[in-house]
Each structure stands twice: as C-alpha cells, then as structure tokens.
N, C-alpha and C positions, 0 to 999 in steps of 0.2 A: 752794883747789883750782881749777885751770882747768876750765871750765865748755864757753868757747867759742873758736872760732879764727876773725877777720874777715878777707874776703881781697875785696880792691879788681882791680876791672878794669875794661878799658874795650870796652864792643862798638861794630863799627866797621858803618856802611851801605855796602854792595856795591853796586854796581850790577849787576843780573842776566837785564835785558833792557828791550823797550818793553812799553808798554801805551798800552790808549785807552780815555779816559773820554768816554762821551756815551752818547746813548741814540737808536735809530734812529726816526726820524719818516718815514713816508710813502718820500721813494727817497733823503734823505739822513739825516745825523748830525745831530741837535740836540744843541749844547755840545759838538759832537767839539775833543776835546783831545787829543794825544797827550806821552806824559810817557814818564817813564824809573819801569821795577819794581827796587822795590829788597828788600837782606833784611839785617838782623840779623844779625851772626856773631860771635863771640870769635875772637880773634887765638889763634893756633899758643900760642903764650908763656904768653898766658893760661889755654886751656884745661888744657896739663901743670901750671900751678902748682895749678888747683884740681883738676884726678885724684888728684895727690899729699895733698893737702890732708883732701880726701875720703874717700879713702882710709886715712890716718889716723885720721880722726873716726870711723869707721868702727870699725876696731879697736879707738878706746880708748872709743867710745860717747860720744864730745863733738858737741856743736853746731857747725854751721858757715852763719857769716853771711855774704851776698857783699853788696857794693856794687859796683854798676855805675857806673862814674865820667861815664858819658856821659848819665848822667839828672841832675835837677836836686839831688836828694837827694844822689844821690852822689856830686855835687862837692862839695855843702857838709861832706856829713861828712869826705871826705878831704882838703878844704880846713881845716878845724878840727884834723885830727890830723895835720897838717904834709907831707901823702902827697904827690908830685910824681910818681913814677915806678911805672908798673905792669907786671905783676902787682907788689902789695903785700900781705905777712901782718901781720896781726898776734896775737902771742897776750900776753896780761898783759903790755900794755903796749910790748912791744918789738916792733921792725919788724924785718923780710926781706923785700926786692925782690928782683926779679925772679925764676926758677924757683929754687925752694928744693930745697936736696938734703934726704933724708925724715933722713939723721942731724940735719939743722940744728932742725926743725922736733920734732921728739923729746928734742935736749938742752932743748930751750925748756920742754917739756912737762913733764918731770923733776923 
C-alpha cells in the first residue's frame, strides 16, 4: 500500500528591495553596507502541483514529503532518483512532471 507521495521543487530568491547593514556610531554608520533584501518563494508551477498534491493526501490520509531542489539535500536526492525537471511527483516509484492533473495522480494511487 502507498504510504507516501514525494514532490520535488525548486524555491527561487526574489529580490524585494534594499537594505543596510551597520550599526550607528556617534554621527556616522560603523560597517554601513548597503545590500539587496531578498525572500524565498515557490514558483506559480510549483505551488498548484503541491495544492493538488496535498490535497489528495489529505483525502486519502497519505504522507506528503517535499524536496526543495534549491537546498543541498535536495539536489542530491533528486540528483539520485534521476529528477531534472520541476514540479516532480512521485508516488511508488513512478514520476509526474510538471502540474499533475488529480485523475493522473489517483490512477497512480489505485
């Protein structure tokens, strides 16, 4: 019986505006740096495959693992199970790229 459903994605850095690091001393900035703020998101793509996803697990009370491909883990594990392209499912063994339709992800289930 399937237990779990793995689904691979990749989050991407935004840029989302400036920032300054220092700390004020006296009338100026000691270490004033100025840099770019950024922030973590999931791509459009990504986030409907794992709704979907989720949302099944949900219904049928299965497990659902992600792998983030932009971490170092997460390359290695979808480096080892031959992943290249994301969103990736998989369930017992078998793969779906990209957004999966919920019949596709159901017959698997089955």
């Amino acid at each position: 019986m399937i237990c779990k459903i793995e689904v691979y994605i990749r989050n991407e850095e935004v840029v989302t505006g400036d920032a300054y690091i220092g700390r004020p001393v006296a009338d100026h900035w000691c270490t004033f740096k100025e840099t770019l703020k950024t922030e973590k998101v999931i791509s459009e793509v990504d986030r409907r495959a794992l709704e979907i996803v989720n949302e099944i697990a949900k219904e049928r009370g299965l497990k659902v693992e992600v792998f983030n491909v932009s971490s170092f883990r997460g390359k290695l594990k979808a480096k080892l199970k031959g992943i290249t392209k994301m969103p990736t499912i998989i369930i017992d063994g078998r793969k779906i790229e990209g957004i999966p339709e919920k019949e596709q992800i159901l017959s698997l289930l089955c």
